[in-house]
N, C-alpha and C positions, 0 to 999 in steps of 0.2 A: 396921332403919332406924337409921342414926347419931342419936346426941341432936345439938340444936341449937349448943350449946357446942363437940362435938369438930367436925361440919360446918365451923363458921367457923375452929377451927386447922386444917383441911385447908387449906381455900382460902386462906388469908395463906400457907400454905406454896408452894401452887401458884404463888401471885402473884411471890412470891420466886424461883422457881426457871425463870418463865416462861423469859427470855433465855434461859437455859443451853439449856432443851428448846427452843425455836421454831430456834436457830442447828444444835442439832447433825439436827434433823429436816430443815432446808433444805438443810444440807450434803451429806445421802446421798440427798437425792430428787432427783427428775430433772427436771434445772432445764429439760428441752426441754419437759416437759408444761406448766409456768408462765408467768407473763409474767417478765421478767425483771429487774423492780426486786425484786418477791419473792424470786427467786434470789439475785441480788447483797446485797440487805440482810442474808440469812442468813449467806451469806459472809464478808460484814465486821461479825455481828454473832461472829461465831464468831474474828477476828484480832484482833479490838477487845476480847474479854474478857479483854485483859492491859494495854489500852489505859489511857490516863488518864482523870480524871475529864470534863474538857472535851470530849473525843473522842466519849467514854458518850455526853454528852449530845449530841451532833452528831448521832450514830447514834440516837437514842432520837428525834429530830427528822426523822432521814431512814424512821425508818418509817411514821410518819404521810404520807409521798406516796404518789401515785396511781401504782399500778404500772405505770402505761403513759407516763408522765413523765418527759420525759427531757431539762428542762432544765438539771440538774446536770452540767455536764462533767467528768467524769473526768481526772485528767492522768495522762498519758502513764508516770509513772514508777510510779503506781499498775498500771496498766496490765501493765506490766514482770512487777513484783512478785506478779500475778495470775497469771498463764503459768506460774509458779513453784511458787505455793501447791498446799496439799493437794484445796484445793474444788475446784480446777480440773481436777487429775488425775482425781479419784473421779468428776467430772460427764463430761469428756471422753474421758478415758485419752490413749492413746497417738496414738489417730484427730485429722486435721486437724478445726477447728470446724464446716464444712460435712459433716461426713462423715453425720452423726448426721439431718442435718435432712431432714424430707420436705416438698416442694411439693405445697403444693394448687393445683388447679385444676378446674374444669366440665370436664367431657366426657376424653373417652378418652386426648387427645393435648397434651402442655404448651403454652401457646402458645411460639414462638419467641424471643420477649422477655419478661425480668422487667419487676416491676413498676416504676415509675420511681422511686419512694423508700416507703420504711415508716414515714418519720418528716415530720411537718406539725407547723409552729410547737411545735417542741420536746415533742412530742405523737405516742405510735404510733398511727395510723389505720389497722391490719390487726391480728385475732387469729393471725396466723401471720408477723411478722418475717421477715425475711431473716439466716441467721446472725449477723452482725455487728451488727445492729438491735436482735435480741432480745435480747443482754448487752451490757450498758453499760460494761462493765469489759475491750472487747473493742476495744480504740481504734486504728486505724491512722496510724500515723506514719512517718519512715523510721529510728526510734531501735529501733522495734518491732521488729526483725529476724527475732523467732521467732515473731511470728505474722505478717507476709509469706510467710515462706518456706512456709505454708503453702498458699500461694492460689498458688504459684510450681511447672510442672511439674520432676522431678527428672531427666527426660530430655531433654527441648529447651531449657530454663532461660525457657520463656516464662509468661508469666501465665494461669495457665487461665479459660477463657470462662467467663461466667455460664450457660449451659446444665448446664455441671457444676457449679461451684458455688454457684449460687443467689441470689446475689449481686445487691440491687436495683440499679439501675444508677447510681443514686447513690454508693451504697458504691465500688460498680467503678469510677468515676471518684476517687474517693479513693483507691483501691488504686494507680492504676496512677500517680498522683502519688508518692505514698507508695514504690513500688518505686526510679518512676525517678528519687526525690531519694536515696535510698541507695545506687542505684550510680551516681551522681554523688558521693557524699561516701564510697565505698569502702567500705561498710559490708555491700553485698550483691555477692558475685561472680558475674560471667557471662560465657560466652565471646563475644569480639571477633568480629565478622563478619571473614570471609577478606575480604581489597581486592582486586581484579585493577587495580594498576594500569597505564595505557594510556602506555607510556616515552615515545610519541611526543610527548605533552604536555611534555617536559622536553629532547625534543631541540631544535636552532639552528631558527627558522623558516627558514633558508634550507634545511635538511635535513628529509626527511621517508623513512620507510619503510615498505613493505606486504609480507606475503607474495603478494600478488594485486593488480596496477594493472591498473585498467581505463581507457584512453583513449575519451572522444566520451561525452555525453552525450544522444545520443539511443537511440529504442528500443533499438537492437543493445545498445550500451554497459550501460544500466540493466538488459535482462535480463541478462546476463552477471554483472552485481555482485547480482543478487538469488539468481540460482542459485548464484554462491559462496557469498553470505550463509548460506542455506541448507543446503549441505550441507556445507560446514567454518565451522561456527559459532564454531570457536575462533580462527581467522584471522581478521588483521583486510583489510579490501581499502580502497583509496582511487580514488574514481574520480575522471578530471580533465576537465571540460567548462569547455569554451570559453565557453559559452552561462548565464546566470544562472537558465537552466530546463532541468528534464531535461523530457522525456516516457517517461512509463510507459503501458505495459502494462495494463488493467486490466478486469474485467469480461470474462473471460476464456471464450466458450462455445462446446465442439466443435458445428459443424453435420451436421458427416459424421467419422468416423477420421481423415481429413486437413486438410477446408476446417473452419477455426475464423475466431473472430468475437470481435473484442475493442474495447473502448473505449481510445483514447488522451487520457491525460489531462499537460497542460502544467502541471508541479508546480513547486515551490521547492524546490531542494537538501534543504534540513533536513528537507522531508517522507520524501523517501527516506533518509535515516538515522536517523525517526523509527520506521521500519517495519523499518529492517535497523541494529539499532546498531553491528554491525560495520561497516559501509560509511561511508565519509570523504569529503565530496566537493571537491574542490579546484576555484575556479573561478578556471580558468587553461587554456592552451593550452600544447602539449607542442612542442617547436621541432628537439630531435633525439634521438637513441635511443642509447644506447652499451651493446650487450651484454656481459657478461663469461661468455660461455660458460652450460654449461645450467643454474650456481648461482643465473644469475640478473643483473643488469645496473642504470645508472642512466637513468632519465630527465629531462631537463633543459626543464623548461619557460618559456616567455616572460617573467615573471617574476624569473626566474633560480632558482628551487628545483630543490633535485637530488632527486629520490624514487626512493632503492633500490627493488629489485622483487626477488621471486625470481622470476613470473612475471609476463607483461606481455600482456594482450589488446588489440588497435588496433580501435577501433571508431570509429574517427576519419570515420566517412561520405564525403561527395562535397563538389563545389560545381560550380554552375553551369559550362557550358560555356562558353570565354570567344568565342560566334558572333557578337557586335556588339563595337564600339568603345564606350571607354567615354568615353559621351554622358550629360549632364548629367539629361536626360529621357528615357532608356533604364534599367529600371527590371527588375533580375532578380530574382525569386521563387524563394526554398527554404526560409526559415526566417522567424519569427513578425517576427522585425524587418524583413525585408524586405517582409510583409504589413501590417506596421503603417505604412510608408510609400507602399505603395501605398494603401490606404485615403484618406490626406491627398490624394496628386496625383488621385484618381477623382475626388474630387468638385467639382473648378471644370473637370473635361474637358468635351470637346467631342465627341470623336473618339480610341478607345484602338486602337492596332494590338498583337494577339494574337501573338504568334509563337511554335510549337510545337504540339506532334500529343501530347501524352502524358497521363498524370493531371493533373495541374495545368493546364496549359494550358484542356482537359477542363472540367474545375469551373471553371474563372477565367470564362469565357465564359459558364457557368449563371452564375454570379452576380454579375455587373456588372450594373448596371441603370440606366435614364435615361444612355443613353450609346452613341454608335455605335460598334461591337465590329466590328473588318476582323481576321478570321482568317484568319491567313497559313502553310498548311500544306505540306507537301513532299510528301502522298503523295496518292494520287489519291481519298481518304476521311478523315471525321475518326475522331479515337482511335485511329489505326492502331496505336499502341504497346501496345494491350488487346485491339481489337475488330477483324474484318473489314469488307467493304465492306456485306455482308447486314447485320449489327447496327448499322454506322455509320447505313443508309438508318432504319432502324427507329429509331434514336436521334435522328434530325436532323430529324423535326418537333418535337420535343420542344423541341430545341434552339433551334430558329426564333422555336415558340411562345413561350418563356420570352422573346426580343429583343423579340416586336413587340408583346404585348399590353398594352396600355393597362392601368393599377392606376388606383384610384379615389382621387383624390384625395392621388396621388400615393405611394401605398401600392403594394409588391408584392402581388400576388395570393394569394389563401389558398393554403397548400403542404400536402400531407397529413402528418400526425406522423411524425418519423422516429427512432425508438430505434436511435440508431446513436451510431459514436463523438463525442466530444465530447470539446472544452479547457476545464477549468476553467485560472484564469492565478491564483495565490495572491497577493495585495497588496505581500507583501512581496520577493517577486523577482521586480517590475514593471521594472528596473533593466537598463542594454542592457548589451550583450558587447562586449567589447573592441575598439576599431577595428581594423576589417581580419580581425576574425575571424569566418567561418560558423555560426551555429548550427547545434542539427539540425535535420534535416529535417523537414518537415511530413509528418504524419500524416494517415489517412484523414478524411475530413470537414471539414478544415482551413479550411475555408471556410463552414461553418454558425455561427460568432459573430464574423464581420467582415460589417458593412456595406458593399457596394460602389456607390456610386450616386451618378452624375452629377447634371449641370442640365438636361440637354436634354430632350425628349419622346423616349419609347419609339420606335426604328430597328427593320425589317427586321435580321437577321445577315446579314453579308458574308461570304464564304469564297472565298478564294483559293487553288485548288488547285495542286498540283505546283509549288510556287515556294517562296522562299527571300528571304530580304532581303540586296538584294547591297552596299548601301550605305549611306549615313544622309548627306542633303544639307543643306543650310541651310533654314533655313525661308524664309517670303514673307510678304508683306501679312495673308493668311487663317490659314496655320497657323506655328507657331513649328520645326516640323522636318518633315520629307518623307524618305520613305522609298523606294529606289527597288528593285524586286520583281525578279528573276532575270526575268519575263517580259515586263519591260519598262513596265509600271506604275510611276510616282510618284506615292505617293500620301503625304497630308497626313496631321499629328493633333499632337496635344496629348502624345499620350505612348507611347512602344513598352515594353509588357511582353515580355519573355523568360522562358521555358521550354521552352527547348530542349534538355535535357538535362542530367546530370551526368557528370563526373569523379572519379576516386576522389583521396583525399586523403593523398596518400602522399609528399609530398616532405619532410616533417619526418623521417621512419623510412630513406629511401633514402639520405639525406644520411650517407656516412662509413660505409654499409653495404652494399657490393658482394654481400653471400652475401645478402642479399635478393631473392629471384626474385620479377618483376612478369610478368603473363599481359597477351596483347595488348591488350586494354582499357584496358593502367596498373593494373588492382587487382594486392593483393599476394596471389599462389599460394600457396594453403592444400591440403595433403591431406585426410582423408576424418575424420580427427581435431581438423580447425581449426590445424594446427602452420603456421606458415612454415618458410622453408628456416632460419632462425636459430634455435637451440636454446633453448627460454624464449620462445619470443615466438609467441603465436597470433593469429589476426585474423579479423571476423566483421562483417557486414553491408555497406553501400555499397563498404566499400573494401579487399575481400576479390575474391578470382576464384575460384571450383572450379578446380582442381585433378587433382581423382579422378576417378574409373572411372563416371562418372554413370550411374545406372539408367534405363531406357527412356525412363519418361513422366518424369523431372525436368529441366528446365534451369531455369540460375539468370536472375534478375530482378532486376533491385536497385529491390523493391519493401518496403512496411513491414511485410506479412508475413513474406517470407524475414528481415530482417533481425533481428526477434522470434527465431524459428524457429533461425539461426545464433548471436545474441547468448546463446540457453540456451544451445543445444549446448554453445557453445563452454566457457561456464562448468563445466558437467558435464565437461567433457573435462580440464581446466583440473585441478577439484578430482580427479579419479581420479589423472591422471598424478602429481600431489604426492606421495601415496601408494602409487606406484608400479604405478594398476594401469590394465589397457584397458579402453575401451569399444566396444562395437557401434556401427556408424553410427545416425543415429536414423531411425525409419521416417517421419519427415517429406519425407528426403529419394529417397524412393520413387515422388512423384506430385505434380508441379506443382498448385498448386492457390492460389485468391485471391478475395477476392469483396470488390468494391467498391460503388459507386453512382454513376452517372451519369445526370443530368438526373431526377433522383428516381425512376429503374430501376436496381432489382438487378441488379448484374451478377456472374457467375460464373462463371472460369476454370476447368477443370479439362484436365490432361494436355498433351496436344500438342491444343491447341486451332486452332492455324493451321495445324497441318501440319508443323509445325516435327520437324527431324531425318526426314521423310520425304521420300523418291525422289518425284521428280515426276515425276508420271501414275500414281502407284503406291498411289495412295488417292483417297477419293469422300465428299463431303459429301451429308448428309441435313437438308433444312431445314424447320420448324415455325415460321411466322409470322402470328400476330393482331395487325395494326395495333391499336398504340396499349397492347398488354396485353402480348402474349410475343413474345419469340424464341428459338427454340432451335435452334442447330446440331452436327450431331453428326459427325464425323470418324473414318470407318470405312477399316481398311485387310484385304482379305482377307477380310470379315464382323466383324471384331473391332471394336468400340470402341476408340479410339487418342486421343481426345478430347472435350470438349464446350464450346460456349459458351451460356449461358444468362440470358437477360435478361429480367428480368421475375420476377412470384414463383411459379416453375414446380411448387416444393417437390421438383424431379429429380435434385436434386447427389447425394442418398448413392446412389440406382438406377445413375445413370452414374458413380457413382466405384467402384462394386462391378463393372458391366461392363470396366472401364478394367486394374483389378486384377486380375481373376479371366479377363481374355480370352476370353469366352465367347462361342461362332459364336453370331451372331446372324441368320446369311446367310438362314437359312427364313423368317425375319418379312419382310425386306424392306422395303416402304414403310410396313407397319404398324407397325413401331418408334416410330412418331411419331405413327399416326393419332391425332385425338383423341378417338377412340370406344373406344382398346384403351389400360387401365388399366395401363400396361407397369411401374408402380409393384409392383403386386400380385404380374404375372406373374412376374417375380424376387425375390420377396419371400423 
């Protein structure tokens, strides 16, 4: 046991010698086990023992804080200076400052987020910091550059998440200041993102070019530029519509291999170049076409803009058939703005006269209401343009009932829910199309978000068969115009709707272009590839004609499914030939097929449903009818399937589109085909 005298020369010795031993014992331990005021004090108590007297004492002042204190801010160039020194190597090495550190946490899996900060009122509130928290002397700035570049991947030059480096999210929002004031002031380099830029933005507004223009904004037109969008993404396409709405496509659901089911939705230009950024949409009307052979050609629209093409699709639709004179209160239906004005004149009517047998017409008569409706049709049934005279009878109490039933209170009658298509109209391309110029055409359902409805009490329906409007006379005392009927009827009203048909729209393209071949209809003659006779120029929907070698059960319709159906094609066809290569016809056009709704019954076309393209007396109809529920008629030639029409929700379409396709004697069933005791679903299953 030491004596009492040398004990106390020990200790004044230890006392003396403390600093030297506390700096160089901090310096080689392991400042992750510590808090990290302890760390750093040793650090600078170890650069500071060459330091001045004033310094001494600064440091002899900073050991007395609470190691987890960290209201002293550090500057930046100390900071520098630390990254440099020996403590930092021997604590660090070579390894970035997260490299070293472990996360704790509860249970087995990290959470996905750090903590949101390690430091409160100048103060750590965690015994486990986040790298940058736990040394004080670890300060981000953008002067910092060699401790950035740590927290900076060496392969992508991006900032690495906090997942890897541990980073509260505090700090992480100081880093990523910190980074990007550096390579703002040059101090940190990274590679420049590639620009594609788009040259058209820097050509003459009166100049425009596409590899791909598409004409007509309706369905044809839009799928077409969505299938180029598609599968040549690196082209850019411009479509030109007349109309300040396109219609798409959407909601897209096979019912069978063939008959599909979609929603049409009434959009605003920029939504569709929202969804296809290559796609451009010019809203303007196309006036004539000047090909320069198969490179490709200008088109010159109403405006006067010339837009090169290399290729050109004509999706330019129809318009109205011009069968009345044009009378002030002669009012024709094909596009939203002509329903937007028929809306205004229904409702101070009296008396509307109908004129036309087809889909519109059809729907126009469901839903006019409070209003006497004289349907004036040519053929000896309604819908003749869909349905025969069997489905017409089955359709036409429907029709009756929707004229004459009294609503309470001046309210239409409850309707069952119908998940079918629908127009949404976007606010901002509320705006009309250019006078004189056709939108597209309306779409399935086109009439479940217009109001049609009079002043008068609910009428019985009128129908006037087999006749025609052979004139439009003055009006009288009672009504403001008279209309006089091929059978010799003058009758009164308020106002003559027409839809009576369409025409294809083809005089802007024939203009100055003789090698244009048009098919008797007026549409422009397309082969089995979508081409016209003109090298470059394809065409698809209303105002297109087949062409080609048609398969048994197809003929064309110019309905808004074929023109869906031809507006892909054609784009597919479009982008192969660019790159030189063919395509197969598509199996759409293997088997007529459509399914509408009329007087809120499913309806559903399939094959040669009238008989159409057969020898007459050379086939026999099979018929299934429940007043009020179904209709089903089937079109047998030889025992084969050749047809079906289906009204009602029979759930038969894929059964008879498998018989239709597959040709299958069906001649041993005979009238069991149809009973409704024999599951004919199962039998061919």
């Amino acid at each position: 046991m030491l004596p009492s005298a040398a004990f106390s020369k020990l200790s004044a010795i230890a006392d003396s010698t403390a600093h030297c031993v506390r700096s160089w014992s901090l310096t080689i331990g392991n400042p992750l086990k510590y808090p990290s005021s302890r760390f750093t004090a040793g650090v600078h108590q170890t650069h500071n023992r060459f330091c001045s007297t004033s310094e001494a004492a600064a440091e002899e002042e900073n050991k007395e804080r609470n190691p987890k204190d960290r209201s002293v801010k550090i500057p930046v160039e100390t900071s520098i200076r630390y990254l440099k020194s020996r403590a930092y190597q021997s604590t660090y090495g070579t390894e970035p400052v997260w490299v070293p550190y472990v996360r704790n946490f509860k249970g087995q899996w990290a959470p996905p987020k750090t903590r949101k900060t390690c430091i409160r009122k100048d103060r750590l509130v965690t015994n486990n910091p986040c790298p940058i928290c736990r040394d004080e002397y670890l300060v981000l700035h953008e002067t910092n550059v060699d401790l950035l570049k740590q927290f900076i991947s060496p392969h992508s030059g991006d900032v690495l998440d906090t997942s890897k480096t541990n980073l509260c999210r505090r700090q992480f929002d100081n880093l990523m200041i910190a980074v990007l004031r550096a390579r703002d002031q040059g101090l940190l380099t990274y590679d420049v993102p590639f620009r594609h830029y788009e040259y058209e933005h820097y050509r003459p507004k009166s100049e425009r070019h596409a590899a791909f223009v598409v004409v007509g904004g309706g369905i044809a037109g839009v799928s077409c530029a969505e299938a180029l969008a598609v599968l040549r993404p690196e082209a850019n396409v411009i479509l030109v519509s007349a109309s300040p709405l396109i219609k798409a496509a959407t909601n897209v659901q096979p019912l069978t291999k063939y008959l599909v089911q979609f929603d049409v939705e009434e959009q605003a230009a920029s939504e569709l170049t929202r969804r296809c950024p290559t796609v451009r949409v010019l809203h303007d009307a196309a006036v004539s076409m000047r090909p320069d052979g198969p490179d490709g050609g200008v088109l010159v629209t109403a405006s006067g803009r010339r837009v090169s093409y290399g290729r050109l699709c004509v999706c330019a639709g129809a318009r109205p058939k011009p069968t009345l004179t044009d009378h002030p209160l002669v009012l024709t239906v094909r596009d939203t703005e002509s329903v937007r004005a028929l809306q205004a004149r229904v409702a101070g009517a009296r008396r509307v006269l109908v004129v036309g047998n087809g889909g519109i017409a059809t729907e126009l008569v469901h839903k006019v209401r409070a209003v006497e409706v004289v349907w004036v049709v040519r053929h000896d049934h309604i819908s003749a343009a869909f349905v025969d005279a069997g489905a017409a009878e089955f359709l036409l109490p429907a029709a009756e009932e929707a004229q004459a039933e009294p609503a309470a209170d001046g309210a239409d009658p409850p309707k069952p829910l119908l998940k079918r298509m629908r127009y949404t109209e976007a606010p901002a391309a509320a705006g009309e199309a250019p006078e004189g110029l056709v939108g597209a055409a309306l779409g399935p359902d086109w009439h479940a978000r217009w109001e049609l409805r009079g002043t008068e009490a609910a009428r019985p329906l009128r129908i006037e068969y087999g006749c025609e409007v052979a004139r439009l006379l003055p009006g009288d005392d009672q009504w403001p115009l008279r209309a006089e009927l091929t059978n010799g009827q003058v009758l009164g009203a308020d106002l003559v709707v027409s839809a009576t048909g369409v025409v294809p729209n083809v005089e802007a393209f024939t203009a100055g272009n003789p090698a244009l071949r048009l098919a008797d209809d007026g549409g422009i003659l397309v082969d089995e590839q979508m081409r016209t006779a003109v090298a470059g120029v394809y065409a698809a929907g209303d105002v297109c004609s087949a062409g080609w070698a048609q398969a048994k059960h197809w003929f064309q319709m110019r309905l808004w499914t074929q023109a869906r159906q031809m507006g892909t094609y054609a784009g597919r066809c479009m982008a192969a030939h660019a790159v030189g290569e063919e395509l197969l016809q598509d199996f759409c056009f293997e088997m007529f097929s459509h399914v509408t709704r009329f007087f809120d019954h499913k309806v559903v076309l399939l094959g040669l449903h009238s008989g159409q393209k057969l020898d007459d007396g050379d086939w026999e109809v099979l018929l299934r009818a429940v007043k009020g529920k179904e209709y089903v008629k089937l079109v047998l030639q030889h025992g084969r399937v050749q047809g079906a029409v289906l009204v009602g929700d029979t759930d038969l379409e894929e059964t008879f589109e498998n018989l239709i396709l597959d040709q299958v004697d069906v001649s041993h069933l005979g009238d069991d085909l149809l009973h409704p005791h024999v599951d004919i679903e199962d039998y061919f299953d």
